[in-house]
Structures are given as C-alpha cells and as structure tokens.
C-alpha positions in Angstrom: 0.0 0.0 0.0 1.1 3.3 -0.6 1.7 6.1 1.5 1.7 9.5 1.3 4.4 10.4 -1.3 7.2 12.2 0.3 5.3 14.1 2.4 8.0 13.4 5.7 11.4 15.2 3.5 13.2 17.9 4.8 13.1 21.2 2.0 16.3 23.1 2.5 15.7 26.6 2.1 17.8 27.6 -1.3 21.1 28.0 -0.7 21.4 25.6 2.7 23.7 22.9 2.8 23.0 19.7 5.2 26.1 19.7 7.6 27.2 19.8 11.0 26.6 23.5 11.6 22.9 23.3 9.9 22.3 20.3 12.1 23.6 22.0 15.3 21.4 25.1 15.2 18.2 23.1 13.9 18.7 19.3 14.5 18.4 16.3 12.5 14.7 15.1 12.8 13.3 14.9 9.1 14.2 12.2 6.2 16.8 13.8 4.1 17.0 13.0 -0.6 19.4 14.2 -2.5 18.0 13.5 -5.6 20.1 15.4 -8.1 23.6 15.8 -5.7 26.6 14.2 -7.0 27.7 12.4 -3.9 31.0 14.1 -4.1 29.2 17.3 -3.0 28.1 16.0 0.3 31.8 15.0 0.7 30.6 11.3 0.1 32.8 8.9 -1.9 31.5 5.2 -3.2 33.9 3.5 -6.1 33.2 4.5 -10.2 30.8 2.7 -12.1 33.7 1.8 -14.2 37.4 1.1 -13.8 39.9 2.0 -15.9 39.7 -1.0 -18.0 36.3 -0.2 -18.7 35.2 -3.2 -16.2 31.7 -2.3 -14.3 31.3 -2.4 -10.3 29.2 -5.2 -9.4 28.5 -7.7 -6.9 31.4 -9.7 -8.6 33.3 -6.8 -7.4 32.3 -6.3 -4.2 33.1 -10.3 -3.8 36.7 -10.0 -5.1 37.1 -7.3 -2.4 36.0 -8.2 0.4 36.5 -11.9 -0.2 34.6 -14.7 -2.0 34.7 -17.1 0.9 33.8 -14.3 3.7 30.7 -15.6 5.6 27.4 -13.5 5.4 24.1 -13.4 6.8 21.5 -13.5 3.8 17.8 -13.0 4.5 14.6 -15.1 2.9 11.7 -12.4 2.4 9.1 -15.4 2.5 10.0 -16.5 5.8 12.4 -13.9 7.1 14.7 -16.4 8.2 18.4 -16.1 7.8 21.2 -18.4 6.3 24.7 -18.3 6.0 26.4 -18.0 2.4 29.6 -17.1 1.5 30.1 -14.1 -0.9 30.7 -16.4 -3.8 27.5 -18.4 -3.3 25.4 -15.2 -2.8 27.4 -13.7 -6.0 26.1 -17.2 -8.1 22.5 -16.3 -6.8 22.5 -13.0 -8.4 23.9 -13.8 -11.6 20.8 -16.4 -11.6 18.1 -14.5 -13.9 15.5 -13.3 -12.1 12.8 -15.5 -13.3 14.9 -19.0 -12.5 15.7 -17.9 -8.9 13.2 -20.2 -5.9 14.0 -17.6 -3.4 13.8 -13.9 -2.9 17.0 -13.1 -0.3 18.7 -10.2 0.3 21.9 -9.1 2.2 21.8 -6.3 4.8 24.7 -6.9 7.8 27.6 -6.9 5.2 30.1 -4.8 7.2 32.6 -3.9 5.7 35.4 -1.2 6.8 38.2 -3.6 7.6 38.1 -5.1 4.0 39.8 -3.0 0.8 36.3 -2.5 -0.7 36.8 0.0 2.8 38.9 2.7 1.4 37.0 3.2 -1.8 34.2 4.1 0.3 33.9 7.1 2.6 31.5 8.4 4.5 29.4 11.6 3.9 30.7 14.3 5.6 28.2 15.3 7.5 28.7 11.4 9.5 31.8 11.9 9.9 31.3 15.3 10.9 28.8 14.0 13.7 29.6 10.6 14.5 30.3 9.6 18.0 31.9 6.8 17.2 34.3 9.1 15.5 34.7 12.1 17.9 34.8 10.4 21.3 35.8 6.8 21.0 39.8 6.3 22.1 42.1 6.4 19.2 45.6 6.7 21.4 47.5 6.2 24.3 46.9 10.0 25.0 42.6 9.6 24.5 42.9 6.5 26.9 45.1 8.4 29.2 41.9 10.1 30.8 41.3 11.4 34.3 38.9 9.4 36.3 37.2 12.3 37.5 39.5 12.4 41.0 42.4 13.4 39.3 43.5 9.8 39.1 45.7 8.8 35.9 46.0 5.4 34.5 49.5 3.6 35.4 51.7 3.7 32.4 52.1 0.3 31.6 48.3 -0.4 32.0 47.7 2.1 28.6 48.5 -0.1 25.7 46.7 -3.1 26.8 43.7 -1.0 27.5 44.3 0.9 24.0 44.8 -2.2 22.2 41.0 -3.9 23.9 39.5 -0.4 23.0 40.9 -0.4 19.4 39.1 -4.2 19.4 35.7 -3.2 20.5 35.9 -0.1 18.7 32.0 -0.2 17.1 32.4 -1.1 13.4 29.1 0.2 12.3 30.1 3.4 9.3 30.2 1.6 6.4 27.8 -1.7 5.0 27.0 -3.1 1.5 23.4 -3.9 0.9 22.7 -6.0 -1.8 19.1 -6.9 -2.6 17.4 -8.9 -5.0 14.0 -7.9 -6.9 11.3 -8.4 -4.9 13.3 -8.6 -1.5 11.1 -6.4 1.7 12.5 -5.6 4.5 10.0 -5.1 7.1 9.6 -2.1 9.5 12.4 -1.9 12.2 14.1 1.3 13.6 18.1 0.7 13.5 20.2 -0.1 15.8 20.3 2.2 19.1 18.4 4.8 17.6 20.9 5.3 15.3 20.7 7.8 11.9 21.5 6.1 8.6 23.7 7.4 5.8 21.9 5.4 2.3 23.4 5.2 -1.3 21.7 3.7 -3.8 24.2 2.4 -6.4 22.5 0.8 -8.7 19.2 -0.4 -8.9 15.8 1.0 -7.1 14.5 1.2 -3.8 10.6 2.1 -2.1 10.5 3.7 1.3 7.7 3.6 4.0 8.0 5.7 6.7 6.9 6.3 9.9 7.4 9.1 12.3 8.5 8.4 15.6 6.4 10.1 17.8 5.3 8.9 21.0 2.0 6.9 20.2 3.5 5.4 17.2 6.6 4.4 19.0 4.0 2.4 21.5 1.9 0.8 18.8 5.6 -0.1 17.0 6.6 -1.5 20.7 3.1 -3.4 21.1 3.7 -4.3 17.3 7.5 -5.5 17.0 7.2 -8.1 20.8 3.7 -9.8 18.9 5.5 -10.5 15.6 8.5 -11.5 17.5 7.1 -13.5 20.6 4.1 -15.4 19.2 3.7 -17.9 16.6 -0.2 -18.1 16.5 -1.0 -15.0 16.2 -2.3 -13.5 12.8 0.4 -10.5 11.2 -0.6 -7.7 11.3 0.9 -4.5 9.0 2.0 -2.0 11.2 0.6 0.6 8.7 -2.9 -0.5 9.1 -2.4 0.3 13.1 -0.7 3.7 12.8 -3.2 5.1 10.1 -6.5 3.8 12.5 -4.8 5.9 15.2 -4.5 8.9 13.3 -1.2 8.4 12.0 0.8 8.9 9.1 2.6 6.6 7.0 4.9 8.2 4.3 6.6 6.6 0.6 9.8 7.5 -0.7 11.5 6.3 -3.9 15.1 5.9 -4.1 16.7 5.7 -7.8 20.0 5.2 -9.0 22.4 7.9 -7.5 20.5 9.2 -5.5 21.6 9.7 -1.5 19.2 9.5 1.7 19.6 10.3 5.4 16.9 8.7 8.1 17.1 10.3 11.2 16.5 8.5 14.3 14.3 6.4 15.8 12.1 6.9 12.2 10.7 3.7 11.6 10.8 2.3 8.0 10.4 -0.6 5.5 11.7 -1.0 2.4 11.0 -2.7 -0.9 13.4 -3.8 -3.5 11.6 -3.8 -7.0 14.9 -4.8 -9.0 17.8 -6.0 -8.2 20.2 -3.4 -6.1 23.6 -2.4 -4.5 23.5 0.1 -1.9 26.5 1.8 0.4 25.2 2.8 3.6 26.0 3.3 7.8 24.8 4.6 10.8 26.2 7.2 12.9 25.3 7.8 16.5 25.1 11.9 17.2 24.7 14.3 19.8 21.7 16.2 17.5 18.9 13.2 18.7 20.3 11.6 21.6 17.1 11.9 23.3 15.5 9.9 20.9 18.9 7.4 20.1 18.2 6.8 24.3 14.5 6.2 23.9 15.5 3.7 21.6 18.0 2.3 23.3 15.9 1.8 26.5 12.8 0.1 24.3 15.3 -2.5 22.5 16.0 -3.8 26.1 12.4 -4.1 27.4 12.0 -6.0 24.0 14.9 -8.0 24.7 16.5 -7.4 21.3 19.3 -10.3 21.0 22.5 -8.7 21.4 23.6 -9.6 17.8 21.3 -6.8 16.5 22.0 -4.2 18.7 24.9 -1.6 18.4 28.2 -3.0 20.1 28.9 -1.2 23.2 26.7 1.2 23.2 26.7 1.8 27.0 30.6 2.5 26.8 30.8 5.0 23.6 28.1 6.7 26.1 30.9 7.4 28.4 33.3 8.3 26.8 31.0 10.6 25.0 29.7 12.4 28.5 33.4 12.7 29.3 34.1 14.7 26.9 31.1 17.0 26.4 32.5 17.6 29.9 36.1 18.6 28.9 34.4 20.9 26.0 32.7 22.7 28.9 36.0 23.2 30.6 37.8 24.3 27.5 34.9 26.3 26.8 35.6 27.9 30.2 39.1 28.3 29.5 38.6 30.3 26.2 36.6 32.6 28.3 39.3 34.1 30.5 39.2 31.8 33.3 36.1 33.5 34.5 34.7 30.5 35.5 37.4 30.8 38.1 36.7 33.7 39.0 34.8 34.5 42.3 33.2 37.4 41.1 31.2 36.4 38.1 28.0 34.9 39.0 26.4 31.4 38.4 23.9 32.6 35.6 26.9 34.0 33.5 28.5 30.9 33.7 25.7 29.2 32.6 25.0 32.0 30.2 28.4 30.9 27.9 27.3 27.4 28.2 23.5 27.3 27.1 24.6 30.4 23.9 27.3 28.0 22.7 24.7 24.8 22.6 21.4 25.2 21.2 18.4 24.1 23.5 17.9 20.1 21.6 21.6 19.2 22.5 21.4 20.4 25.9 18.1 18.7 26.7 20.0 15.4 25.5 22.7 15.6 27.2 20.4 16.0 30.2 18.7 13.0 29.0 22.3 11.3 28.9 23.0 12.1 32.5 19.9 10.6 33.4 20.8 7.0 31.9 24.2 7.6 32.7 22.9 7.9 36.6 21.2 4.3 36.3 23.9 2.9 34.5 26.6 4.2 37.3 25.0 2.3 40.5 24.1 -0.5 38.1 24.8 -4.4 39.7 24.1 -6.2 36.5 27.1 -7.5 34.6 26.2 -6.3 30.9 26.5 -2.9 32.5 29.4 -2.6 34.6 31.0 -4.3 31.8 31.1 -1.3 29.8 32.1 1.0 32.3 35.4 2.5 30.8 38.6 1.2 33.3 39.9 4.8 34.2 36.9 6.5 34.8 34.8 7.6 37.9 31.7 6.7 36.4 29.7 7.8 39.6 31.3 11.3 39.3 30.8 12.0 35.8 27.0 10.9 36.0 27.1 13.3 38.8 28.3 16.1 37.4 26.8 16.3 33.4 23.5 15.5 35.6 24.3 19.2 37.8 24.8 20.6 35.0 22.6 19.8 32.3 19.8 20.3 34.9 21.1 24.1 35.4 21.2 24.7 32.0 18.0 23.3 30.9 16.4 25.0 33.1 17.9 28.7 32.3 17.1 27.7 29.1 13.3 26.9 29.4 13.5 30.4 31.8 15.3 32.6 28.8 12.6 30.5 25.8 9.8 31.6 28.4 11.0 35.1 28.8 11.1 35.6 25.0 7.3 34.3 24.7 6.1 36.8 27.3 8.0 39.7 25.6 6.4 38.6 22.2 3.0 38.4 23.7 3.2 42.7 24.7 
C-alpha cells in the first residue's frame, strides 16, 4: 500500500547545505533526498561505475574485495529467516536470472570497513562530521590516558593493553554493502540504538515507507515488534494499518540510481526492493537526537532485542561521550578568560556561555544522557558494569553532566519563556 508520497522530507531553504553547523542550530529530525547531488558534493565517496579497464562495479566486485569465501548473513523475504552464504554463493544467486531464482533473499549486515572494498568508500561528511563513534571513542595512548574524575591517571604500563582492547571493541558500524534482489522487503524496524542512517543507492531501485516516531506510534511499533516477534499463532498484522486507524501517518519514498538518503533517528521504515540493487550505507550515533537514540535504546532492552542486532557497546561509547562534552565545557571555560574561576562572576553568566554555545535540543540530551548515565553508574548487573570504561569515575561523571545539564536546561526553558512573554506585549 502506498503512503503519502514524500510528504515526511526535509526542503532546505535555497542556498542551505546539510552539515554539522545546519544540524547543530536546527537538529536532525526529518528524512533527508538528495535526488540530483553528486555524492562528491556531500563529501561522500563510493567507487566509479567503471574502472579504468572499462570493467563495471558489481557484486562480482564487491566479492573480489571483500573476499569470496567471507561468511554472510542472507535473508529469505518469504520467511524472514536467515542463512549463512559465502560471498561467492550469494554472487552465483544473483547472476541467476530473475525469473529461474526459488527464493527472494537479500543481504543487509555486510560490514565492511576492515576489507579493501573499505577505502574506496567514505562516509558523507556530514557522518563523519557528527559521529560519536568518530569524535569520542579512544584512538591513542593519549585519549585512553583520561582522568577518572578524581584526578587519578592510569598507570603507564596499563595504557596499551587497554588501548589495544579499546581499538578491538571499537563499534564497526560506518560503512555496510546492501545487496538486494527484486522483490526482496524488508519489514519495518528502527536501527540499531536509535541510530541515523547514511543510504546510497548504487545501482538499482528502492521504495520507502516511513513512519514518524512520535510517542504513540513508538508504542503501537513497541506493542507491534514483541507480537510478531514473541508469538507464533498469532495473525500478522501491518504496522501501517495500526498507525493510520490511530490517526497516524505513514509516508513513501522512492530511491533511484544515484540518488543519497539520510533517516534520522528512531524513524521507523520498510523497504521494498523492485529490482535487483547495490547500496552503500551506515549509521552514525550523534549528539543532535540523543534523546530519541536513548528512547530507543531503553525500548530494544524491554524488547529484549538479542545482542547480535543491537549496536556493540553502546553503553561504553556513552561514556566516553559524557566525558568529553564535559572537557568541552572546561575548555569552553578556559577560552573565556578563566572566569569560570573567578569568584566574582555569578552562576547565571557561567551558565549563560554554556547554554549560547549549545542550542536548546543538545542540551536537553545531554540532560537525558545524565539521566541514563545515573542508572547505569549504581548499576549491579554485569552487561553494565561491563562497559564502564577502566579509568573512569563513572559515579562522578553521571554526577556532574546531571548538575549541569539540569542548570542549563532549566535557564534555558526560563530565557525561551522570557522571550514568549515579551512577544505576547
């Protein structure tokens, strides 16, 4: 069934470009098509169509690449079930002609940054630009060598082990090769974490249905997902048919060749393959939706989401993230003259610098980031104290982003207040 065409898109005003300043000022929260953008101009790069030889990219290529005999996950749309195949089976499938193939299957999970099909591909720069996993994750000795909120440091010798486990569960999650064949459907899901997806379509053609994420239809998606999931009996029901009767909105959008999409997060979508296709694609965590990415989050573990399909540790890029915000706010301090030192400037102009350097939405989630960071700190379960980064005060960071998000927010919502009685004179 078709929904209403386009209709959920982003329209940048003429002359905007989609980056990290436009996201910082308004935020991320609308579907994004580039329909006529080179992929260059959003700082994007996926290989040529053709080598120099002449010889086209294909699946073939992408096989030769990353390895004929590497081990993938490959989905049945009748059944949704998944099988393993190595590249060169799944290659043999799609050179089958469409009309002598049994099965409709399709390929989504193929990660593949660590492979040399990795440096022909990069990133848009927005992603890059945004990306947690990017900014905040610990790269060397010096990013591991982090005080644990005391004023403790890590003994020398301990570093290298702990850079070398941290380069290892490094979240892998930028850069994936979709390959679908005609007919393939992938049903509605929201990724990983809450996370926003980068999407380019390199061949072939691709339908969207989306579905907004507010709070009702994140509760009929909830109610939705656990019955498909959990029961066996039970009729199927399309989650379309459930967000339209409750006044809801469910949205199409068309992907052709070239073309580049964004999905911010939490947006629920599915998509249909109506020939044959080779996408590029990733997800990025950012600070622009973290409330949402957290609202995710938290509903993946009341569903009990199997830990293969949820982003790999989450909980201890969070850290390392609220860490850091917290250095900026110190550096940010710093640039200012040391006022923040200074016994004679008040509390509200400290807070002043803080909340006109970050706009209201990344405030607000990095106050809903101390709030999950406060449960996760006095956490007893194992999952969780797992992920709590070796040199750091966990307990004290919570503590302090929770002070002082809650100050800011709240001069904030005083100064947005202020404004809306002034207007109304």
């Amino acid at each position: 069934r078709s929904g209403r065409k386009g209709g959920c898109l982003l329209k940048l005003a003429k002359g905007e470009e989609f980056n990290a300043t436009y996201v910082a000022k308004h935020g991320f929260r609308r579907p994004v098509l580039f329909a006529n953008t080179k992929p260059s101009q959003l700082g994007l790069r996926v290989p040529p169509p053709r080598d120099k030889e002449g010889v086209p990219f294909t699946y073939i290529t992408v096989a030769e690449l990353v390895g004929p005999f590497r081990p993938i996950q490959v989905i049945d749309t009748a059944t949704q079930l998944t099988t393993e195949y190595t590249l060169k089976e799944w290659v043999e499938y799609l050179e089958t002609p469409v009309k002598d193939r049994t099965r409709v299957l399709n390929v989504i999970t193929l990660e593949f940054s660590q492979t040399p099909l990795g440096s022909l591909v990069i990133e848009p720069k927005l992603a890059r630009d945004v990306d947690f996993v990017n900014l905040h994750w610990p790269k060397t000795l010096e990013d591991v060598r982090k005080c644990d909120g005391r004023g403790h440091r890590v003994a020398a010798d301990e570093l290298p082990d702990q850079l070398e486990e941290l380069k290892n569960g490094r979240p892998r999650v930028t850069k994936y090769c979709l390959m679908s064949a005609a007919g393939s459907y992938t049903d509605f899901h929201i990724d990983f974490g809450g996370t926003a997806v980068w999407y380019h379509l390199f061949s072939g053609r691709k339908i969207f249905y989306f579905i907004e994420p507010t709070p009702e239809n994140i509760k009929i998606y909830s109610k939705w997902a656990t019955n498909a999931s959990g029961s066996k009996t039970s009729t199927y029901e399309f989650l379309p048919d459930l967000i339209l009767a409750a006044g809801g909105e469910v949205y199409e959008v068309v992907l052709r060749k070239g073309q580049t999409l964004f999905i911010p997060s939490g947006w629920m979508h599915a998509v249909f393959t109506p020939e044959d296709s080779l996408v590029f694609g990733g997800n990025f965590v950012h600070r622009h939706s973290l409330e949402m990415q957290l609202i995710i989050y938290r509903l993946e573990r009341q569903m009990k989401v199997g830990m293969d399909f949820r982003f790999p540790n989450y909980q201890k890029l969070m850290w390392f993230c609220a860490w850091d915000f917290l250095e900026e706010c110190n550096r940010l301090r710093r640039r200012n003259g040391n006022i923040f030192f200074d016994d004679r400037v008040t509390d509200q102009l400290k807070l002043q610098i803080i909340c006109k350097t970050y706009s209201p939405h990344i405030l607000k989630g990095y106050k809903a980031l101390a709030k999950e960071l406060e449960r996760w700190s006095t956490s007893k379960v194992k999952f969780t104290t797992e992920q709590y980064p070796e040199n750091m005060n966990v307990l004290a960071v919570s503590t302090q982003l929770g002070e002082l998000m809650k100050e800011c927010v709240a001069y904030v919502d005083k100064e947005q207040k202020e404004k809306l009685r002034l207007m109304r004179k």
